[in-house]
C-alpha positions as CSV (number, residue, x, y, z in Angstrom):
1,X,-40.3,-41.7,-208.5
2,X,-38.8,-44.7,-207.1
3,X,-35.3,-43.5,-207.4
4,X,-36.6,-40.7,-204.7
5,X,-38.4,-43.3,-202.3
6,X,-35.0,-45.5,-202.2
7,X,-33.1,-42.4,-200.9
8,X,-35.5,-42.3,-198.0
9,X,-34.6,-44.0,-194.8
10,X,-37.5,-46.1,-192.8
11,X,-38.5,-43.8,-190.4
12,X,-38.4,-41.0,-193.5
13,X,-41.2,-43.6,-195.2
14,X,-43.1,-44.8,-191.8
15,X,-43.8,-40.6,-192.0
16,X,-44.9,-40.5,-195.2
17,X,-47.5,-43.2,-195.1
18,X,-48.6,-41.9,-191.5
19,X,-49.2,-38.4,-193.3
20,X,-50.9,-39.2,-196.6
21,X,-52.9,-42.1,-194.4
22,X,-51.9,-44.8,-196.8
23,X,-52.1,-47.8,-194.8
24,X,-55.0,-47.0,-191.8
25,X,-54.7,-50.2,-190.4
26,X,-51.2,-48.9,-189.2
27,X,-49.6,-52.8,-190.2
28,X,-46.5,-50.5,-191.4
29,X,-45.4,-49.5,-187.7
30,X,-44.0,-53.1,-187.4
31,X,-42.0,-53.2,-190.7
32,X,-38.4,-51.9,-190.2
33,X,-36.4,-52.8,-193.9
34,X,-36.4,-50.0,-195.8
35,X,-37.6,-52.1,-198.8
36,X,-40.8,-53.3,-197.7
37,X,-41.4,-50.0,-196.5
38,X,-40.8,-48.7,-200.6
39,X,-43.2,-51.6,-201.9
40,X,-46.1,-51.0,-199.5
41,X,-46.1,-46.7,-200.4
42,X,-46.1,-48.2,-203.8
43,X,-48.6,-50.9,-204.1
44,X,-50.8,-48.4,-202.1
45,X,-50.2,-45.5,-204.7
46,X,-51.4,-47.8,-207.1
47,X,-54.4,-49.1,-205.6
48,X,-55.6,-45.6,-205.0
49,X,-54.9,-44.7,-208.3
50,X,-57.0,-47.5,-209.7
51,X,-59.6,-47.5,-207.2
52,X,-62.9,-46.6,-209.3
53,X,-61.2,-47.9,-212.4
54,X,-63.9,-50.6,-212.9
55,X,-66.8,-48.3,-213.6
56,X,-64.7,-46.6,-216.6
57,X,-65.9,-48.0,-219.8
């Protein structure tokens, strides 16, 4: 999955967290490197995944 995000170019991934409402506090509209961009849709992917996790025993 992370081979597809690193062919998207920043505005491509300002979209995609804008559309699946990954980051509400909108702090991603003043990123720009592509990079950053990549590790934020990621680290949010996984805090969503593991949200709840806690309670699982």
């Amino acid at each position: 999955m992370l081979k597809s995000l690193d062919n998207l170019d920043a505005a491509q991934c300002k979209n995609l967290i804008s559309h699946y409402a990954l980051d509400p506090s909108r702090s991603y509209v003043r990123l720009r490197r592509q990079d950053r961009l990549v590790e934020l849709i990621v680290q949010r992917v996984k805090a969503v995944v593991n949200k709840g996790e806690v309670f699982n025993d």
